[in-house]
N, C-alpha and C positions, 0 to 999 in steps of 0.2 A: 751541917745543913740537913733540911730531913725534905721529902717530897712532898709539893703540894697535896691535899687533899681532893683525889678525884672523886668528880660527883658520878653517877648512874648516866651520863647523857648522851654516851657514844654510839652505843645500841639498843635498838628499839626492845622493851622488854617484853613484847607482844610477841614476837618472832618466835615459832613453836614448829620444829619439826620442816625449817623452812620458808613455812610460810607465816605471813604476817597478817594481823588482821587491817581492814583500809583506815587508813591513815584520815585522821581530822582533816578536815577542812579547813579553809584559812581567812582570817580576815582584818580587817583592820582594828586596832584598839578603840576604845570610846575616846581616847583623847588626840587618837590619830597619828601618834606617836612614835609606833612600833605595831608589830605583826602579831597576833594570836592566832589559837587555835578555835575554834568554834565553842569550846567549852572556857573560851579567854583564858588558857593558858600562855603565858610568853613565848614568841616564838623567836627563837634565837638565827638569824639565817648565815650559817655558814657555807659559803656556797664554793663551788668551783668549775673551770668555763673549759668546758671539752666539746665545743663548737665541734669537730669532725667525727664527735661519737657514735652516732646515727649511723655514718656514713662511709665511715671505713673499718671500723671494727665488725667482727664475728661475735657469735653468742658467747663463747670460753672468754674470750679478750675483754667483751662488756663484762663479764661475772668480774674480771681480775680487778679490774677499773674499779667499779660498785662497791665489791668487798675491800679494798681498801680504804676508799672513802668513806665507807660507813665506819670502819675500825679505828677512824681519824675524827669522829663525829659533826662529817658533814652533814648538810639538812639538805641542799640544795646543788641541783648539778642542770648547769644553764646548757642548752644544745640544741641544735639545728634542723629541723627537717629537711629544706631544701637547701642543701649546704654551702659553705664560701668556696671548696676547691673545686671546679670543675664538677656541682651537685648534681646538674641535669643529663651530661654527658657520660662519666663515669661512674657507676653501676656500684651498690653497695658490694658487702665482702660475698651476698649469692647469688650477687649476677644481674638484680634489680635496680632499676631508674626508679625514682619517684614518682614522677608523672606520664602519662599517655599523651604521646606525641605535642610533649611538653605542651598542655595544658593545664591551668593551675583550678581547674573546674571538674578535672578528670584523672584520680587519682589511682596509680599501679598497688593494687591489692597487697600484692606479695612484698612490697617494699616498706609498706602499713604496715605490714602483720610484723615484720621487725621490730619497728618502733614500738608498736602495742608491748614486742615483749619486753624492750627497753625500759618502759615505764613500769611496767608489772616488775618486773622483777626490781626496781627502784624502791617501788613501795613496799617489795615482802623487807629490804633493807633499814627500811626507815625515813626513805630518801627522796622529798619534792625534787620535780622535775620542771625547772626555768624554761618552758619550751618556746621557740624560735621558728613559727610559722614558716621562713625565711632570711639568710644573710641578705642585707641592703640592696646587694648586684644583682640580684633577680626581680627588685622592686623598682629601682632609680637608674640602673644599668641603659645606658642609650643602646638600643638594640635593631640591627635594621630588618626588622620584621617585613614591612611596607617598603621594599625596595626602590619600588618605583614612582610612590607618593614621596617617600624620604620619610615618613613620620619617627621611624625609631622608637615606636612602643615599647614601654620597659615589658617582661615576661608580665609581673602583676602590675597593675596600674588602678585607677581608681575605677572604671567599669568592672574589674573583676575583681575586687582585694575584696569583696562582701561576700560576695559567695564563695570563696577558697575561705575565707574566716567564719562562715556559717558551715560548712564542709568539717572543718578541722573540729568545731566546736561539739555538732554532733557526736561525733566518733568517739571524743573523751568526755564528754557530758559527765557521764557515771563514773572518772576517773579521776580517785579526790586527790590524788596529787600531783597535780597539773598548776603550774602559773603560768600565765601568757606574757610572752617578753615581745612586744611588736620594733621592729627596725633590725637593728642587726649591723652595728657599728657605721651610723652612716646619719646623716642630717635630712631633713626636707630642704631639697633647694626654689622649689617654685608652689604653686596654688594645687597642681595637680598632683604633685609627690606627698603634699602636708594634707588632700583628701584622698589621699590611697592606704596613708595609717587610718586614718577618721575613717573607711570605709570598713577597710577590716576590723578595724575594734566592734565597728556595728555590724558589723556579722556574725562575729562573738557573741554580741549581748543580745542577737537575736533570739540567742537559742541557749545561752549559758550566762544567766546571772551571778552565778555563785563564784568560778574562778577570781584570782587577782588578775589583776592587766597590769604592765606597765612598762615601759619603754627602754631600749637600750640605744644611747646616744654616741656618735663618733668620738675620738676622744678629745679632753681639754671643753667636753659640754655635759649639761646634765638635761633631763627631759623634761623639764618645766619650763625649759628655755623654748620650746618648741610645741608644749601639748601640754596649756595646763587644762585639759578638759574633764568631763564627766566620769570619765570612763578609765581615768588615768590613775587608779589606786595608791599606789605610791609612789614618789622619787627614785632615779636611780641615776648614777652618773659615772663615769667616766675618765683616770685621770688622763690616760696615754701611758708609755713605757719609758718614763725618764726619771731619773734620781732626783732632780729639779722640782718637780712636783709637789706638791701643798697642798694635799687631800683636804686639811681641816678647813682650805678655805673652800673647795666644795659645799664643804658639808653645813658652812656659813652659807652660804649663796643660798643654796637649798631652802635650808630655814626661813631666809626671807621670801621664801613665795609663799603669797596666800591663795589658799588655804592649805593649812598646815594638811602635810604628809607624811608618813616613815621616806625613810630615805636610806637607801642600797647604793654602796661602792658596787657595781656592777663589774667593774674591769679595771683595775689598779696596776701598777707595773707587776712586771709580772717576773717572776724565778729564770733565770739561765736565757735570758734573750740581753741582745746588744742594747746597752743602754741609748737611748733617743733613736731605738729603732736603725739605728746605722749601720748600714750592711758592708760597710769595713771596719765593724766593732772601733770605730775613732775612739769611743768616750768609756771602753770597757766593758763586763755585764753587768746585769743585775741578777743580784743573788738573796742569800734565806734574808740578811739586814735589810736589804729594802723591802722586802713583803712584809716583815715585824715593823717597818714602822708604817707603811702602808696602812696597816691593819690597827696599829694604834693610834696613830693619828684621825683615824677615820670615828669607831666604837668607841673613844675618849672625847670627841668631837659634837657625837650626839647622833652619829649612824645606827640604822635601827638593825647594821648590817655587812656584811664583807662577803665579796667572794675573792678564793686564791687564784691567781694562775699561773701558767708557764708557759713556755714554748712550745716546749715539746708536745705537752701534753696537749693542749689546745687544739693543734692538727696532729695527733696522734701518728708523729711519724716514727718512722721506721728506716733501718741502713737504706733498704732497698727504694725507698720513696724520693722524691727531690724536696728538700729543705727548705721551706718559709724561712724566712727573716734568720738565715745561719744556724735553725734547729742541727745541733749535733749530739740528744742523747737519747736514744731510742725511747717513746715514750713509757715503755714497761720497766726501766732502770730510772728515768724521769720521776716514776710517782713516790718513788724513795729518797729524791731531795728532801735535804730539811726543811724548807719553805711550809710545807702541806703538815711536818708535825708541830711546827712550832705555832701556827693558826688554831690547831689544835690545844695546844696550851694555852694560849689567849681567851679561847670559848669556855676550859677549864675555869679560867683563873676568873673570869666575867659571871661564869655561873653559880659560884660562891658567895655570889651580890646578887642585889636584887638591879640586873643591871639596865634593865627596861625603865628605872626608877632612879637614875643620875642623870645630874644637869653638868655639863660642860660649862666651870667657871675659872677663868684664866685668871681672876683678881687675888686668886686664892698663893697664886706664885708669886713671890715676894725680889726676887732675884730677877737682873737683867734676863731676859729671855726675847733673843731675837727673833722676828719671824724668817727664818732660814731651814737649812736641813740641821739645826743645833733644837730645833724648835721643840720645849718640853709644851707637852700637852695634859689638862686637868680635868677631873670629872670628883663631884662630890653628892653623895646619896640623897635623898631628896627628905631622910628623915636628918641628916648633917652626922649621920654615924658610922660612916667611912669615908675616905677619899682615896682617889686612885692618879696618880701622876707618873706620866711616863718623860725618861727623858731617852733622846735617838742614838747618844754617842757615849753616853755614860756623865754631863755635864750635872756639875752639884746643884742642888734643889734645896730653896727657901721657901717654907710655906709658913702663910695662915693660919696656925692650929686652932685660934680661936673663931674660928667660923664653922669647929667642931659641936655638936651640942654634947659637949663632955668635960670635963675637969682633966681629965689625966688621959690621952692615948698613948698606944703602941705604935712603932712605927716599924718596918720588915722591909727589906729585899726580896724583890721578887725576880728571880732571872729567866726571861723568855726563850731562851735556849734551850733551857734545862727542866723547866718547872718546879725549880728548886727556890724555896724562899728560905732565909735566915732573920732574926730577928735583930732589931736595932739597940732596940733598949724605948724605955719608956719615958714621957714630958708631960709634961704643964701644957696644958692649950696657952698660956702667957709667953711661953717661951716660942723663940723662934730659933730653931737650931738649923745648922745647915747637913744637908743628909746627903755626902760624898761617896759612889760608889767605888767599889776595890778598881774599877777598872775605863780607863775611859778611850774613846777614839773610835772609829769605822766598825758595828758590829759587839760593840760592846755599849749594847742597850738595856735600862734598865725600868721597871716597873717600883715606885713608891707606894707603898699600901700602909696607910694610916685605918687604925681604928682606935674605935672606943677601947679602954684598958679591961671592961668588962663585958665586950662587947660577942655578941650571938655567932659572929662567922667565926670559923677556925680555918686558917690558914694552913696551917702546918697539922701533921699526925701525931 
């Protein structure tokens, strides 16, 4: 076996002495497809959701976090302002609240000036910032403000979500690598919650044309179910934390809303938490095999996108902290699960293709293929001069090859564990052979890569 072929795209080549120069800007493709850079470069979003980064970590503890994420060649690190644990009440790691006498109009300087360096130091890495004006419960949360009326005003609601989002938009105007994520794992339930996101969008755009916006939805929904509005740059969705899950149909649903958007797995099951969320672990964890097929089912799908996550990591706990949903691995031994390097091979193995430029076609699989957790997933180049097929358990694959624009490809084993590809041997696009990996069952997943026999990518060294 020899090692894939890694490309340049882990660290930013800008990075001199520390510092980096500001990061492009970002925006949508002309065909709306996928993310660029301002100079339409492809922008690959590998992202990952440390929602309690802001908020409980120190500057040394961000650095640890960052630099390993960039060394994993993340693009994108989704997080909070005003956090989900107890955000208003308990005091970052130097003693700062967020807000002045929780007002979301009146913002604690010294609590900014963290964040600010959060993001600075993001970008000397290479590294967009998915930022999270707000977790849900500070927006939707019944709150009994108004004691005596009973109203139960949420903290932001729709009189104030415009000016905390003209507020916020200020501040990082000149900060190109900012995306705006509105909601924070939670739905609109009435007229007044669905114009409290519409309110802060428009306080964004009052003052910040140029960021991305787009929504993060509770799980088992995606944001176009709720906001296909103006302001809504791309999809992003949601599957929940269960084994059960069928990202690709997401990422169908998705597709059918018009007008066409990129579209982000926003929050996927996630590494080392109880599968369906069960706080008596009834149904097991989820571990690195679910986030590999998480990830491929999603990017073979026609995702313009993945973010990883975990438990741990997500509220960045620690022995001494109390445990979300059974977190038991401190999150600084958490960021060295496999999960986060194997994502990393997957952006490898995608960036050897032009892979902004594959259509998701199932007709290409020739073999029963049920739609279950057996479910092999296809994607073929949009010039027909590679394909890419994953299967979740290791189940044998019949394909297509005459849907190749070639006479003779190559066909290889690609193993997402390892990054290790082997060669198959070479065919007839006439022939339809069936391509059985060494190894099948829970965890032994495999990636099919067909190409041309004369064909521009190199797989192997």
């Amino acid at each position: 076996m020899k090692k894939i072929l890694i490309t340049s795209l882990i660290i930013i080549s800008s990075i001199v002495d520390g510092y980096a120069q500001e990061l492009p800007r970002l925006k949508i493709s002309d065909n709306n497809q996928y993310i660029v850079t301002d100079n339409n470069k492809p922008f690959f979003w590998l992202g990952g959701t440390a929602w309690e980064l802001l908020h409980r970590l120190n500057r040394e503890e961000v650095l640890i976090y960052l630099e390993d994420r960039a060394a994993k060649g993340f693009t994108v690190i989704q997080t909070v302002i005003l956090a989900e644990i107890d955000g208003l009440n308990t005091p970052n790691a130097y003693g700062d609240l967020p807000l002045i006498n929780k007002n979301p109009t009146q913002i604690n300087e010294k609590y900014f000036e963290h964040v600010d360096y959060v993001i600075q130091q993001a970008e000397k890495l290479g590294i967009y910032v998915g930022l999270l004006p707000a977790w849900a419960d500070k927006l939707w949360a019944v709150r009994p403000i108004d004691s005596e009326k009973g109203t139960g005003m949420p903290l932001i609601n729709s009189k104030n979500a415009e000016k905390y989002g003209e507020l916020l938009a200020r501040r990082y105007l000149n900060q190109s690598n900012i995306i705006w994520v509105l909601g924070g794992d939670w739905v609109p339930r009435d007229d007044d919650q669905v114009e409290t996101i519409r309110a802060m969008a428009r306080g964004i755009r009052k003052v910040d044309t140029e960021h991305l916006i787009t929504f993060h939805p509770r799980g088992g929904k995606y944001a176009t179910q709720h906001f296909n509005d103006e302001w809504l740059d791309f999809d992003m969705f949601q599957t929940g934390h269960g084994s059960f899950v069928k990202d690709y149909e997401f990422v169908a649903k998705c597709k059918a809303i018009s007008p066409s958007r990129p579209i982000i797995n926003g929050e996927p099951r996630y590494e080392n938490i109880p599968n369906r969320l069960s706080r008596q672990a009834l149904y097991g964890w989820l571990d690195d095999s679910d986030v590999r097929i998480s990830a491929y089912w999603s990017m073979l799908s026609g995702a313009a996108g993945y973010t990883y996550g975990c438990n741990d990591i997500w509220q960045m706990y620690s022995i001494e902290r109390t445990p979300k949903i059974l977190a038991r691995t401190g999150w600084q031994k958490a960021i060295h699960l496999p999960g986060s390097t194997h994502v990393k091979y997957m952006k490898e193995l995608l960036s050897l293709f032009p892979w902004h430029k594959m259509d998701n076609n199932q007709s290409i699989i020739l073999n029963e293929n049920p739609k279950d957790s057996v479910h092999i997933v296809c994607s073929i180049g949009n010039e027909k001069d590679f394909i890419l097929a994953y299967t979740p358990i290791g189940k044998p694959i019949t394909l297509d090859l005459s849907k190749m624009n070639a006479e003779t490809v190559k066909a290889f084993w690609f193993n997402p564990r390892t990054a290790e590809s082997i060669k198959i041997g070479e065919f007839k696009v006439t022939e339809t052979p069936e391509f059985k990996p060494w190894s099948m069952g829970k965890g032994s997943d495999f990636v099919l890569v067909i190409m041309d026999v004369n064909s521009k990518y190199n797989l192997l060294k």
